[in-house]
C-alpha positions as CSV (number, residue, x, y, z in Angstrom):
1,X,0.0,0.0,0.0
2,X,1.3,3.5,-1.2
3,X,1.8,6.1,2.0
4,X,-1.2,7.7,0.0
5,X,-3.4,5.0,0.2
6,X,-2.6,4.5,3.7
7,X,-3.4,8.5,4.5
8,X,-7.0,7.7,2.4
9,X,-8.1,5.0,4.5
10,X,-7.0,6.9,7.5
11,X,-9.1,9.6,6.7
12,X,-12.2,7.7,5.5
13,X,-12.2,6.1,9.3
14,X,-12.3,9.9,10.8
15,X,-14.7,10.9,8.0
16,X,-17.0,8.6,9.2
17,X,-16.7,8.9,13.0
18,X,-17.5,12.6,12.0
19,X,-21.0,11.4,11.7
20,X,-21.7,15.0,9.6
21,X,-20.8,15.6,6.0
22,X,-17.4,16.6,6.6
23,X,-13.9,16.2,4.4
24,X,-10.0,16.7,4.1
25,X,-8.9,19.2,1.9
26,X,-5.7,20.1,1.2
27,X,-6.5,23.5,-0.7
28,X,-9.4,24.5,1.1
29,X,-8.5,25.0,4.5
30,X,-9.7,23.0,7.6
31,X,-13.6,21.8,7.0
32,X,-15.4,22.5,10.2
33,X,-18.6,20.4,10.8
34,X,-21.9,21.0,13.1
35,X,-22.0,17.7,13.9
36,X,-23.5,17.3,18.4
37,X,-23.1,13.3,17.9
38,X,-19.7,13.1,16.4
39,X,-17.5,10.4,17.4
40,X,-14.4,12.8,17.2
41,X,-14.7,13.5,20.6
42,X,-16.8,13.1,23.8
43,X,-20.1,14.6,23.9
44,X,-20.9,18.5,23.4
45,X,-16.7,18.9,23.1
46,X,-15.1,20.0,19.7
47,X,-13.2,17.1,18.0
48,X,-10.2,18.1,15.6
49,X,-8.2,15.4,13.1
50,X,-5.6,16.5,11.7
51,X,-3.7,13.8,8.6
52,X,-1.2,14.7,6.2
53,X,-1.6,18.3,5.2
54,X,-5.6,18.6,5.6
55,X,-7.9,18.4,8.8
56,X,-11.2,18.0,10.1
57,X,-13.1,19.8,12.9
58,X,-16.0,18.8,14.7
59,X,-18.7,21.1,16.8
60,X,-21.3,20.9,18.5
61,X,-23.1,24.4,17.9
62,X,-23.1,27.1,15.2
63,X,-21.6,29.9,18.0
64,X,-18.8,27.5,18.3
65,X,-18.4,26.6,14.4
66,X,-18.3,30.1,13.8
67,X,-15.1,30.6,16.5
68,X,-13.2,27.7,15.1
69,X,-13.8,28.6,11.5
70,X,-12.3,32.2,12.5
71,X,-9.2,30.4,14.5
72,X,-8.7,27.9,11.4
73,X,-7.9,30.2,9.1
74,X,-5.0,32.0,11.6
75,X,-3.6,28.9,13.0
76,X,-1.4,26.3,10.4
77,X,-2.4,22.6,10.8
78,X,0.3,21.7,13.4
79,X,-1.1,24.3,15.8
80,X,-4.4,23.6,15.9
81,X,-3.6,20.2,18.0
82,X,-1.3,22.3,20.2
83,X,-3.3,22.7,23.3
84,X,-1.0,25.9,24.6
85,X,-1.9,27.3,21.1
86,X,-5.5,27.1,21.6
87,X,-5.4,28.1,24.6
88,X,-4.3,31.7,23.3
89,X,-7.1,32.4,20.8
90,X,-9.9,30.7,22.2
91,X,-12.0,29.7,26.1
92,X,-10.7,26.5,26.4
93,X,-12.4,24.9,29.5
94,X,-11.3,21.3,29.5
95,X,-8.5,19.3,26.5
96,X,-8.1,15.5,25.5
97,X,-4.7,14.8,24.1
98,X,-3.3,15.4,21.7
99,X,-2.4,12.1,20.6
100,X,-0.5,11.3,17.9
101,X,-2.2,8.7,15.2
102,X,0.1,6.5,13.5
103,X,-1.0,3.4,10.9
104,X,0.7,0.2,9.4
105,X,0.7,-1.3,6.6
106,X,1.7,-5.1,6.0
107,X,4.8,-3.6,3.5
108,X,6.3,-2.0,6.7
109,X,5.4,-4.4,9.7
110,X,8.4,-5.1,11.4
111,X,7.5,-7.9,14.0
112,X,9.2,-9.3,17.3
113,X,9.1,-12.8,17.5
114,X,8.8,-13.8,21.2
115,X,8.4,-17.3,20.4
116,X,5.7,-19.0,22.5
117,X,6.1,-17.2,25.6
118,X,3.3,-14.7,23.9
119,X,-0.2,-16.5,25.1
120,X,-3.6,-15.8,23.4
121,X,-6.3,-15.6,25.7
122,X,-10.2,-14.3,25.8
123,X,-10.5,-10.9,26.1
124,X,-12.1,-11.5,29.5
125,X,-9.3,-13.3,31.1
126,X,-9.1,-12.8,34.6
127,X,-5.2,-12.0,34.2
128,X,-6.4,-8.9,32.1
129,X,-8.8,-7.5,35.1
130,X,-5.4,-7.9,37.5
131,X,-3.2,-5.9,34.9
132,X,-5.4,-3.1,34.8
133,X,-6.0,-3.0,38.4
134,X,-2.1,-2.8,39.2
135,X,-1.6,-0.3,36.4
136,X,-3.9,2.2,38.1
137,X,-6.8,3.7,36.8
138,X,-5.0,6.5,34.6
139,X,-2.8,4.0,32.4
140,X,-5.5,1.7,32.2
141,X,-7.7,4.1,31.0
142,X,-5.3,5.6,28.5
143,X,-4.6,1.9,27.2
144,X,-8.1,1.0,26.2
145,X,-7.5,-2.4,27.1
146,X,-11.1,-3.0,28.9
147,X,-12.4,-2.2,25.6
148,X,-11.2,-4.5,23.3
149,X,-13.3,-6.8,21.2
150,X,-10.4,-9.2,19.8
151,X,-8.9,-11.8,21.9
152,X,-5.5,-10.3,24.2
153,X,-2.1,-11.5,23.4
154,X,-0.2,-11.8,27.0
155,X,3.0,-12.2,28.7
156,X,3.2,-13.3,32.2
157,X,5.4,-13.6,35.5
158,X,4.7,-16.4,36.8
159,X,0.6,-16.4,37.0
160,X,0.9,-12.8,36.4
161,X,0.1,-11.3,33.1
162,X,2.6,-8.3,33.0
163,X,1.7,-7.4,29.4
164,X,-1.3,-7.5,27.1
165,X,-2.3,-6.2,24.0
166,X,-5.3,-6.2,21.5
167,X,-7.7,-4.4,19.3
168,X,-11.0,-2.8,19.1
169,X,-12.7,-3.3,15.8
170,X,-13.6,0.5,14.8
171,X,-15.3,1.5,11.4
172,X,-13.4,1.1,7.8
173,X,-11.9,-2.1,9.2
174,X,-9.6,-0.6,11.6
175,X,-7.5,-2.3,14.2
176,X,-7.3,0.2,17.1
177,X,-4.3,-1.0,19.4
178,X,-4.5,-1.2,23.1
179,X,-1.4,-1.8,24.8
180,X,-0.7,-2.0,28.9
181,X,2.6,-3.2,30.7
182,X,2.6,-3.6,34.5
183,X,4.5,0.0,35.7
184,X,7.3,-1.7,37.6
185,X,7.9,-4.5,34.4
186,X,8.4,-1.3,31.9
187,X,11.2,-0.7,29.5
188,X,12.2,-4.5,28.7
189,X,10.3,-4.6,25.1
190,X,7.6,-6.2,27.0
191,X,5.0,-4.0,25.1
192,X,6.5,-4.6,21.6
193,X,6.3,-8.1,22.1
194,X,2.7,-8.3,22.6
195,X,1.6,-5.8,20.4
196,X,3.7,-7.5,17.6
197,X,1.3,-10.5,18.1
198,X,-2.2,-8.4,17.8
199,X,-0.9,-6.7,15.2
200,X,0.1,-9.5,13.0
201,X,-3.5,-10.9,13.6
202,X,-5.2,-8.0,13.0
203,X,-3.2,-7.6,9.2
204,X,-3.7,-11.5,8.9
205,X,-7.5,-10.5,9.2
206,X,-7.6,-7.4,6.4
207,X,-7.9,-4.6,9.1
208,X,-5.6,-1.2,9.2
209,X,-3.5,-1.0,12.1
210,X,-3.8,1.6,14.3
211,X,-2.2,3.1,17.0
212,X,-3.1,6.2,18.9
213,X,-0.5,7.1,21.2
214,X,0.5,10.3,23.5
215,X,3.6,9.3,26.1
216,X,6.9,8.8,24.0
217,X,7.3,4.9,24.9
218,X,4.0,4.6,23.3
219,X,6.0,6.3,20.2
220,X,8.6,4.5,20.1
221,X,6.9,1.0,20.4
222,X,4.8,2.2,17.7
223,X,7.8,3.1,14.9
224,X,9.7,-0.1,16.0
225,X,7.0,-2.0,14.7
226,X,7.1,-0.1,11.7
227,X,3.6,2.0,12.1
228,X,4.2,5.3,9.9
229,X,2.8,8.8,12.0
230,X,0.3,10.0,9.8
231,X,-1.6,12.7,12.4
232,X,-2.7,13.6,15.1
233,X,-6.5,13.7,17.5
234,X,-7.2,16.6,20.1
235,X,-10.6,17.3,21.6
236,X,-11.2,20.6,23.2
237,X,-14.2,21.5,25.7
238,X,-15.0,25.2,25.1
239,X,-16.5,27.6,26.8
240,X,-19.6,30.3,25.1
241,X,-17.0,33.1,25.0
242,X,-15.2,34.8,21.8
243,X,-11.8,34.4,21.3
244,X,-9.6,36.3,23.5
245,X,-6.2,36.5,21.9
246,X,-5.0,37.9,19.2
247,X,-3.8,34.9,17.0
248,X,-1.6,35.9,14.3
């Protein structure tokens, strides 16, 4: 797959999730969409997508489409999913991210073969329920891991699964990777090791890879397997006053 065709699918997955008629655009500046139920970001909040060199914006009122059309058009791509930025020309009450989206395709997958000390289990497994529990509420959150629809792909210490990974089926036939390693078992390539294995099942079923990360080590796991950073996510709450910066 060509790094455009890869950037297409991409897009058609955030198209959709934008629920309203929305598109990229390259030449036409950021399209911004009036769309309350969009998938973009959590309810009533403004979602913005930004891939290659075109991105998307979702709101949830006119007042609020008007004051991100007006920032849009002062602000270039990269800082629209700076939250500092924002934070300048508009009332931000509340941000999400940003997080970095990256996607792989089968051409680039470079995988870690751990042998059979990778174990396939039901997404239910008991082990799993331990993990997130002694990864604290925050990572476990942040790794999506309760929310995953494939089977998990494990490593354990002893009875203790230290590392799991899987996917969530989204729309388009994406993969979305969830990834958690037990804090004190961190920085030993546990994470690539199982997130090699629900990768490689996910491309052995026809979905896109991908991989929405915001710490570095979720980063660099990502590039090692050979995902390719395409964009990036941000969701902003905002507030029912005007701008009150001067942009540029």
């Amino acid at each position: 797959m060509t790094a455009d065709l890869l950037l297409d699918r991409a897009r058609e997955l955030w198209i959709e999730l934008a629920v309203k008629p929305v598109r990229f655009s390259s030449t036409d500046g950021v399209n911004v969409a009036v769309s309350p139920g969009s998938r973009l970001c959590p309810p009533l909040w403004t979602g913005i997508v930004v891939l290659g060199d075109a991105g998307i914006v979702t709101v949830p009122s006119d007042r609020i489409a008007e004051l991100m059309a007006g920032v849009a058009r002062k602000l270039s791509y990269e800082e629209l999913v700076e939250a500092d930025r924002l934070r300048e020309v508009l009332p931000v009450l509340d941000v999400l991210g940003p997080a970095s989206l990256f996607y792989l395709d089968r051409a680039y997958f470079q995988p870690m073969h751990a042998g059979a000390a990778v174990e396939e289990v039901p997404g239910d497994d008991d082990g799993l329920a331990a993990l997130l529990a002694r990864a604290g509420e925050e990572d476990a959150g942040e790794s999506g891991l309760e929310d995953i629809t494939s089977p998990a792909w494990v490593l354990r210490d002893g009875d203790d699964v230290v590392a799991a990974a899987g996917y969530c089926a989204w729309p388009q036939s994406v993969a979305h990777l969830s990834v958690l390693v037990a804090p004190d078992c961190r920085g030993r390539g546990l994470a690539r090791a199982v997130a090699s294995a629900a990768v490689a099942r996910a491309l052995d079923a026809g979905l896109l890879p991908q991989w929405r990360a915001r710490p570095h080590p979720s980063k660099r796991v990502a590039l090692a397997l050979g995902f390719r950073e395409l964009g990036a996510q941000f969701s902003v709450r905002l507030g029912d006053g005007g701008p009150h910066g001067q942009g540029r």
